[in-house]
NUTOR-676963 format. One record per atom (N, C-alpha, C, O): residue in one letter; residue number from 1; x negated, y, z negated; atom name. Coordinates in nm, 2 decimals, always signed. Atoms other than C-alpha are relative to their C-alpha. Example, Ala and Ser with C-alpha at 12.3 -4.5 7.8 and 13.67 -1.06 7.14 Angstrom:
NUTOR-676963
R  r    k      c1      c2      c3   a
R  a    1   -0.09   -0.12   +0.00   N
R  a    1   -1.23   -0.45   -0.78  CA
R  a    1   -0.09   +0.12   +0.00   C
R  a    1   -0.19   +0.12   -0.07   O
R  s    2   +0.09   -0.11   +0.00   N
R  s    2   -1.37   -0.11   -0.71  CA
R  s    2   +0.08   +0.11   -0.08   C
R  s    2   +0.03   +0.22   -0.09   O
***
This chain:
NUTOR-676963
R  r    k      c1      c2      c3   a
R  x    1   +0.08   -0.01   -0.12   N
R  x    1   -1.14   -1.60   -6.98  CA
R  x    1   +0.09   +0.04   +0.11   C
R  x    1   +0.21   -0.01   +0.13   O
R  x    2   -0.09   -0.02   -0.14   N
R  x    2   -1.01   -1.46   -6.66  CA
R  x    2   +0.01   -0.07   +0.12   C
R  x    2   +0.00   -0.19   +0.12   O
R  x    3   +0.01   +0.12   -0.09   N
R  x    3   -0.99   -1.60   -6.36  CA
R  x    3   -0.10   +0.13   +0.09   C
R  x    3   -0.10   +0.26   +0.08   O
R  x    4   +0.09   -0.03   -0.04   N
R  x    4   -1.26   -1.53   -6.13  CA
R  x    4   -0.05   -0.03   +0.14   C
R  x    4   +0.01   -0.09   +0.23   O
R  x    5   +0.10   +0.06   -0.17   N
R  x    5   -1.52   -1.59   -5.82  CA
R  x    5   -0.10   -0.10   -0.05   C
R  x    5   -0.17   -0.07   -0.14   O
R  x    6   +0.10   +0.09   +0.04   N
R  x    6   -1.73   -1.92   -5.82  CA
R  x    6   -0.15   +0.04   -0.06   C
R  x    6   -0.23   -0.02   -0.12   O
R  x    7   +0.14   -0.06   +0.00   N
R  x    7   -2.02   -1.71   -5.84  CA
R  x    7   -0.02   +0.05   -0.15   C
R  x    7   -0.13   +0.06   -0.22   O
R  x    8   +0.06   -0.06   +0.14   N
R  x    8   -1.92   -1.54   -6.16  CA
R  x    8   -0.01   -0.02   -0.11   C
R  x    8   +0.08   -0.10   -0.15   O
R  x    9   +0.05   +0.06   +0.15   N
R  x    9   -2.07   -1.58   -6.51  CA
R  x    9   +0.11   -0.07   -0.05   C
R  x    9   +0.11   -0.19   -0.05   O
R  x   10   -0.11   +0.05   +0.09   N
R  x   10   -1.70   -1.62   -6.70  CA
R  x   10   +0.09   -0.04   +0.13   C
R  x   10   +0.10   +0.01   +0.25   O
R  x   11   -0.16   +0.08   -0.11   N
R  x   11   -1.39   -1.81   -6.51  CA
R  x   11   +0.06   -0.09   -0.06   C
R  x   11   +0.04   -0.14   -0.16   O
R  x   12   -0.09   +0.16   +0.03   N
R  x   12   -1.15   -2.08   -6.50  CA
R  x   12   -0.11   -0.07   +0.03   C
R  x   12   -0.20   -0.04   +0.10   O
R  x   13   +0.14   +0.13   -0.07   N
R  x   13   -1.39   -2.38   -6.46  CA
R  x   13   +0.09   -0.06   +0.11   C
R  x   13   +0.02   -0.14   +0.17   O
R  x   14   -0.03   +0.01   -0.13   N
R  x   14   -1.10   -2.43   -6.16  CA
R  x   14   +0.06   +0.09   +0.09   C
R  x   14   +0.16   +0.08   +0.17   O
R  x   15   +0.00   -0.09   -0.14   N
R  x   15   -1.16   -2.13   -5.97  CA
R  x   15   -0.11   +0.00   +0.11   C
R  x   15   -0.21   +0.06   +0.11   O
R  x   16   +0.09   +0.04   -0.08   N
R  x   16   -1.33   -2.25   -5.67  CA
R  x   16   +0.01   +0.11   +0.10   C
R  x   16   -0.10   +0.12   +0.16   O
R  x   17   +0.04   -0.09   -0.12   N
R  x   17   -1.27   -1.98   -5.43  CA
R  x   17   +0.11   -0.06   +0.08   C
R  x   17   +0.19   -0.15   +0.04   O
R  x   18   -0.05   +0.01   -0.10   N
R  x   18   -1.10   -1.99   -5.11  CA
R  x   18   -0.07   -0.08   +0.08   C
R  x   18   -0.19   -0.08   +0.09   O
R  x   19   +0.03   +0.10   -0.06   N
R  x   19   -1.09   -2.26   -4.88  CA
R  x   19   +0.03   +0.03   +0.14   C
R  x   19   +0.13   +0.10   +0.16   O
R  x   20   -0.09   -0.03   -0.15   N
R  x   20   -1.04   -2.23   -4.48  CA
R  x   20   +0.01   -0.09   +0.06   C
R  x   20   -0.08   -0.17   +0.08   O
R  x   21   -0.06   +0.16   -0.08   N
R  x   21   -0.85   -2.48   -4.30  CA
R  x   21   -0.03   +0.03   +0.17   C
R  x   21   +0.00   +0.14   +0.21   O
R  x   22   +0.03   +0.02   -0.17   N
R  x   22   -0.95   -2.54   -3.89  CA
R  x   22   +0.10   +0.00   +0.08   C
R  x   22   +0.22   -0.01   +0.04   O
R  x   23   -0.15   +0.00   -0.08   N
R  x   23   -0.72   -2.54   -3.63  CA
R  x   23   +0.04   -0.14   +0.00   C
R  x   23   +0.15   -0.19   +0.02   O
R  x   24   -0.05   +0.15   +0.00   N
R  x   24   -0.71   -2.88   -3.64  CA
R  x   24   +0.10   -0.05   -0.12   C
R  x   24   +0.17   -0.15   -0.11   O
R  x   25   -0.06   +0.03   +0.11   N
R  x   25   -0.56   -2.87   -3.97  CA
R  x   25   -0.07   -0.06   -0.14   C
R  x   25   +0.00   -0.07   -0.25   O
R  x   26   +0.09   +0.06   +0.08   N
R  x   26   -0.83   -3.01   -4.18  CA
R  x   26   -0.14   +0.16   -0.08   C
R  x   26   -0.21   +0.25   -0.04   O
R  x   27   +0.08   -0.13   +0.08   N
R  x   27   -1.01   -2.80   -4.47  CA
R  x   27   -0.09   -0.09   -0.07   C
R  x   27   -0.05   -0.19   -0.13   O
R  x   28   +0.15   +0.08   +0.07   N
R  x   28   -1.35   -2.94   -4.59  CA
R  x   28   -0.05   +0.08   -0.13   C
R  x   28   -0.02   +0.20   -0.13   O
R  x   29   +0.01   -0.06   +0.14   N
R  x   29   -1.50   -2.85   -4.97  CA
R  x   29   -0.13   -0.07   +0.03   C
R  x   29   -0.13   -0.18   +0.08   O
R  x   30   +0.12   +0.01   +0.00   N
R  x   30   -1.86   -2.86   -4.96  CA
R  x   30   -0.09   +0.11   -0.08   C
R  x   30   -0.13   +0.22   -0.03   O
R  x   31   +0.06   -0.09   +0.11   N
R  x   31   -2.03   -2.71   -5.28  CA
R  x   31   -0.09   -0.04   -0.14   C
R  x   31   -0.08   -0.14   -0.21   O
R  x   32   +0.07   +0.02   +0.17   N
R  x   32   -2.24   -2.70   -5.60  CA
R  x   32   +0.09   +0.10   -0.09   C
R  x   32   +0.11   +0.22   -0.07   O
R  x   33   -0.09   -0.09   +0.13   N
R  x   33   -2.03   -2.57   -5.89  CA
R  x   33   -0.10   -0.02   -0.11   C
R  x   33   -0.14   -0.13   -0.14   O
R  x   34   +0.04   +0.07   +0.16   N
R  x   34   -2.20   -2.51   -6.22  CA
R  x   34   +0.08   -0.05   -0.11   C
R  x   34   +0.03   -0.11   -0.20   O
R  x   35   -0.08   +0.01   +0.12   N
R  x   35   -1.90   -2.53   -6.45  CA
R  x   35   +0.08   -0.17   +0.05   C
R  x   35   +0.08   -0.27   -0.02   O
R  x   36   -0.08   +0.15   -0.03   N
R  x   36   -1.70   -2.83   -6.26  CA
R  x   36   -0.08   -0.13   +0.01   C
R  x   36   -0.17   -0.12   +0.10   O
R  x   37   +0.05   +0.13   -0.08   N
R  x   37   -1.83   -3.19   -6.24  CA
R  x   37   +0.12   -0.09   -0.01   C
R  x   37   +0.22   -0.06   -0.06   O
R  x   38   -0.10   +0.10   -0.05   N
R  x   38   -1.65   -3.53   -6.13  CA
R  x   38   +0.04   -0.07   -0.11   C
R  x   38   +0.13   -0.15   -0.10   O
R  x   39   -0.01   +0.09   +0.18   N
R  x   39   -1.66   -3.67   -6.54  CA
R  x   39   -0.02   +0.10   -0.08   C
R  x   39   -0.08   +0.20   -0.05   O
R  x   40   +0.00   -0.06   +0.11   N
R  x   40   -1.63   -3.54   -6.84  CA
R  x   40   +0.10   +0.11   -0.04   C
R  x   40   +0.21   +0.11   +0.01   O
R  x   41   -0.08   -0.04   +0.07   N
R  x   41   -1.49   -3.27   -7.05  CA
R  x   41   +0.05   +0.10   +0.15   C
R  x   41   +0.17   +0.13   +0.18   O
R  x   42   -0.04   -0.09   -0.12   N
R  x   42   -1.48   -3.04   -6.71  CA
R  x   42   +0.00   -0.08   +0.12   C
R  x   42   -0.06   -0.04   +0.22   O
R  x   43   +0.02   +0.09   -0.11   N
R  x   43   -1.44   -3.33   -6.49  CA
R  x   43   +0.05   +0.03   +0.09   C
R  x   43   +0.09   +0.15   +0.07   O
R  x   44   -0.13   -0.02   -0.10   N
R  x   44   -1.23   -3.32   -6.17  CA
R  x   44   +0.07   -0.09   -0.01   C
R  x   44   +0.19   -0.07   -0.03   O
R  x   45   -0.07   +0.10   -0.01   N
R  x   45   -1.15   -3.68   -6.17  CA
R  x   45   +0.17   -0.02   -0.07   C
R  x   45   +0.15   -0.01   -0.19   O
R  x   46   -0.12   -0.01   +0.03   N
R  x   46   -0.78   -3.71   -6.25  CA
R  x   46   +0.05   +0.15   -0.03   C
R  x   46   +0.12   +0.18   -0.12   O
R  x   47   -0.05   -0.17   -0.01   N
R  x   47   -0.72   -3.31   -6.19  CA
R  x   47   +0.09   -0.02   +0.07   C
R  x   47   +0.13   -0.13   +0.11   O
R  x   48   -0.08   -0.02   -0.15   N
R  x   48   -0.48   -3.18   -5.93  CA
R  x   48   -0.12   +0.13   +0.02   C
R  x   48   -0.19   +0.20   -0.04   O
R  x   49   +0.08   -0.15   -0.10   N
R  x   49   -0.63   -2.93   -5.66  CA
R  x   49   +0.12   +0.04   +0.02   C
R  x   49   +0.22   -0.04   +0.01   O
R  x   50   -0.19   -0.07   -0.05   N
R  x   50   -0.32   -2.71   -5.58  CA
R  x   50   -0.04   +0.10   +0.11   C
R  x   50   -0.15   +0.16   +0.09   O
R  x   51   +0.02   -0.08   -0.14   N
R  x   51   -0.33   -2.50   -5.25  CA
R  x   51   +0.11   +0.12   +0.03   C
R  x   51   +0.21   +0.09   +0.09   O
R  x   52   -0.10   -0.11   +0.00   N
R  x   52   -0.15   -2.15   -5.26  CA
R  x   52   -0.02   +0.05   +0.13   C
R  x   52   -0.11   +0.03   +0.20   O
R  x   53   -0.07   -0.06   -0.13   N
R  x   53   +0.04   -1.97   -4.98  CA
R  x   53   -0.13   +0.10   +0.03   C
R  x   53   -0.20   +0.06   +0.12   O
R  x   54   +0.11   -0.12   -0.06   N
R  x   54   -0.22   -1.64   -4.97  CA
R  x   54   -0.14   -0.03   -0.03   C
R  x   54   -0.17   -0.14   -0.07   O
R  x   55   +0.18   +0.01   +0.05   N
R  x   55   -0.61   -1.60   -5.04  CA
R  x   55   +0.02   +0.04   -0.12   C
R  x   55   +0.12   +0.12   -0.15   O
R  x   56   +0.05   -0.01   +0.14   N
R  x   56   -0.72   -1.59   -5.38  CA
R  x   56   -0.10   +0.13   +0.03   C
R  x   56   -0.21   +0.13   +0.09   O
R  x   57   +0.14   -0.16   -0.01   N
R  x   57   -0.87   -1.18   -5.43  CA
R  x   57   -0.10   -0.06   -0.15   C
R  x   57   -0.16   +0.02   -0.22   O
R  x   58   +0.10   +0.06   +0.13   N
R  x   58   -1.07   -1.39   -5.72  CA
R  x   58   -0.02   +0.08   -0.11   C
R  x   58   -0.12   +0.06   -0.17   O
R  x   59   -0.07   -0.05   +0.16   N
R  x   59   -0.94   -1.18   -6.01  CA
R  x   59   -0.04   +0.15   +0.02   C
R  x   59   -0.05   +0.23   -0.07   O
R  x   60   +0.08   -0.20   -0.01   N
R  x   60   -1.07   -0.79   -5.84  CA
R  x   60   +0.15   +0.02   +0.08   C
R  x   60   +0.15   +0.08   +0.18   O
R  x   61   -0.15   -0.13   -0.12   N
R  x   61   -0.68   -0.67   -5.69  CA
R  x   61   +0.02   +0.09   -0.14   C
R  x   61   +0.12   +0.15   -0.13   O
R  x   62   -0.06   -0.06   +0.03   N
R  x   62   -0.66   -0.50   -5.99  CA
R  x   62   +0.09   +0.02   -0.11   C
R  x   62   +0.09   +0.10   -0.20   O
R  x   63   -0.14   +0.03   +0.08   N
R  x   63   -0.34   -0.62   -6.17  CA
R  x   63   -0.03   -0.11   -0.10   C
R  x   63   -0.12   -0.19   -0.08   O
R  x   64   -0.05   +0.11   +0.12   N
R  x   64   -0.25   -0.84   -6.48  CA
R  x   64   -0.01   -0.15   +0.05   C
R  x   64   -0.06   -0.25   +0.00   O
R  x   65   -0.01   +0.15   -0.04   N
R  x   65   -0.18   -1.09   -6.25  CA
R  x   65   -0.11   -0.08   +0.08   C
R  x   65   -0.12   -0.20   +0.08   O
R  x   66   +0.11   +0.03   -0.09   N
R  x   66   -0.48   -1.09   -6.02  CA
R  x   66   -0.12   -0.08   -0.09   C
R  x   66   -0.21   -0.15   -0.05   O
R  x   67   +0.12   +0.08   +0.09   N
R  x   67   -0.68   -1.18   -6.36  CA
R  x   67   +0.04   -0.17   -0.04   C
R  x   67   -0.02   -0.27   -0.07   O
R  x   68   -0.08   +0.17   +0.03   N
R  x   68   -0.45   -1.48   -6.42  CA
R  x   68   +0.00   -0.13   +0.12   C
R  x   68   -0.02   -0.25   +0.11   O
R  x   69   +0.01   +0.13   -0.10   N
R  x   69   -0.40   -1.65   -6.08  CA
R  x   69   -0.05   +0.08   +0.13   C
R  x   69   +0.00   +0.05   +0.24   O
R  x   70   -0.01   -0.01   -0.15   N
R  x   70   -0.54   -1.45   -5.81  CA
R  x   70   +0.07   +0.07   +0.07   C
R  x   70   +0.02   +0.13   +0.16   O
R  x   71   -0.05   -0.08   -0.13   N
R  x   71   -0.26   -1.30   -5.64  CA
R  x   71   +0.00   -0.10   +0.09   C
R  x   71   +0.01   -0.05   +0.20   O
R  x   72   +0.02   +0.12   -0.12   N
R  x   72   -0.30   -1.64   -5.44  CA
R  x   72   +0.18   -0.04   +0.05   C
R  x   72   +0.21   -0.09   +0.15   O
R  x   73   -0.15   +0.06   -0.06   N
R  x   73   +0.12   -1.69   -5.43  CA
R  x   73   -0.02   -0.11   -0.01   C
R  x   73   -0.12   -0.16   -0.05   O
R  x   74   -0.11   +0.12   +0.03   N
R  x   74   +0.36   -1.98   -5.44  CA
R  x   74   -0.08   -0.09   -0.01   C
R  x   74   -0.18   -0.02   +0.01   O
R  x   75   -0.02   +0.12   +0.00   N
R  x   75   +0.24   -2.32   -5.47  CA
R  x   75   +0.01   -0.06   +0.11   C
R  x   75   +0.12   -0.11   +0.13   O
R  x   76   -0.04   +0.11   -0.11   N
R  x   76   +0.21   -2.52   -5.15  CA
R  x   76   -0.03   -0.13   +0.00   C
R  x   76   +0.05   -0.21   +0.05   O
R  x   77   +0.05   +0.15   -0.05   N
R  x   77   +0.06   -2.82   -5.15  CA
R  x   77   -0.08   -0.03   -0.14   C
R  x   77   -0.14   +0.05   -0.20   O
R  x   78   +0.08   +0.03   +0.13   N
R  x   78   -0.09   -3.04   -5.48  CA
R  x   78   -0.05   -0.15   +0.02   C
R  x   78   +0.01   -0.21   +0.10   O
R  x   79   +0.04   +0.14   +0.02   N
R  x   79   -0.27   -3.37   -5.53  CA
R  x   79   -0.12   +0.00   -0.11   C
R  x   79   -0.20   +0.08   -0.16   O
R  x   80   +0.09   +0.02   +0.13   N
R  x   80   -0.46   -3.56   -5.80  CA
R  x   80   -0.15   -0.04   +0.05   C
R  x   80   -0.15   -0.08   +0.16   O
R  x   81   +0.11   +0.01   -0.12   N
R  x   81   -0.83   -3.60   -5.68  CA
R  x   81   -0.03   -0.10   -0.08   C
R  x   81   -0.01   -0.09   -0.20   O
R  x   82   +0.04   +0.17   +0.06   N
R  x   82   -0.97   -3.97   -5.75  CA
R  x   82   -0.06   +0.02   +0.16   C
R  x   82   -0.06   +0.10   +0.26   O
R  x   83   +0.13   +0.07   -0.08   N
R  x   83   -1.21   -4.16   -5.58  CA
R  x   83   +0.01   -0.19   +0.02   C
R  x   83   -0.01   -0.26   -0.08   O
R  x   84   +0.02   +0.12   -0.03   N
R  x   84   -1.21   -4.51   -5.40  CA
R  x   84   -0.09   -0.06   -0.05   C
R  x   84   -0.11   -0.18   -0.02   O
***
């Protein structure tokens, strides 16, 4: 499977798309996914979210690589997502 846009039929089940952070510094996730939920075999719960340097072209730039990760660049920021 390639990697993709939330919207499309086949994907990673953790290609959510692009996120935009506020000037404040704070980026909010507010969505329905069909492929991801919080349990089970496509859970989130004990995932990492990982947050790349560029925008994700959600697998259309074209290249080898754009089907693999996007074209999103380096790695900045990761955590495991749990719940209080």
């Amino acid at each position: 499977v390639n990697h993709g846009a939330p919207s499309d039929p086949l994907r990673h089940v953790g290609d959510l798309g692009n996120i935009e952070v506020g000037q404040d510094g704070v980026a909010r996730i507010d969505g329905i996914d069909h492929y991801l939920s919080l349990v089970g075999v496509r859970g989130a719960i004990g995932r990492a979210l990982v947050i790349h340097e560029k925008a994700d072209d959600l697998g259309r730039g074209g290249t080898e690589e754009s089907l693999k990760t996007g074209t999103a660049g380096a790695r900045v920021a990761c955590g495991v997502i749990g719940f209080l």
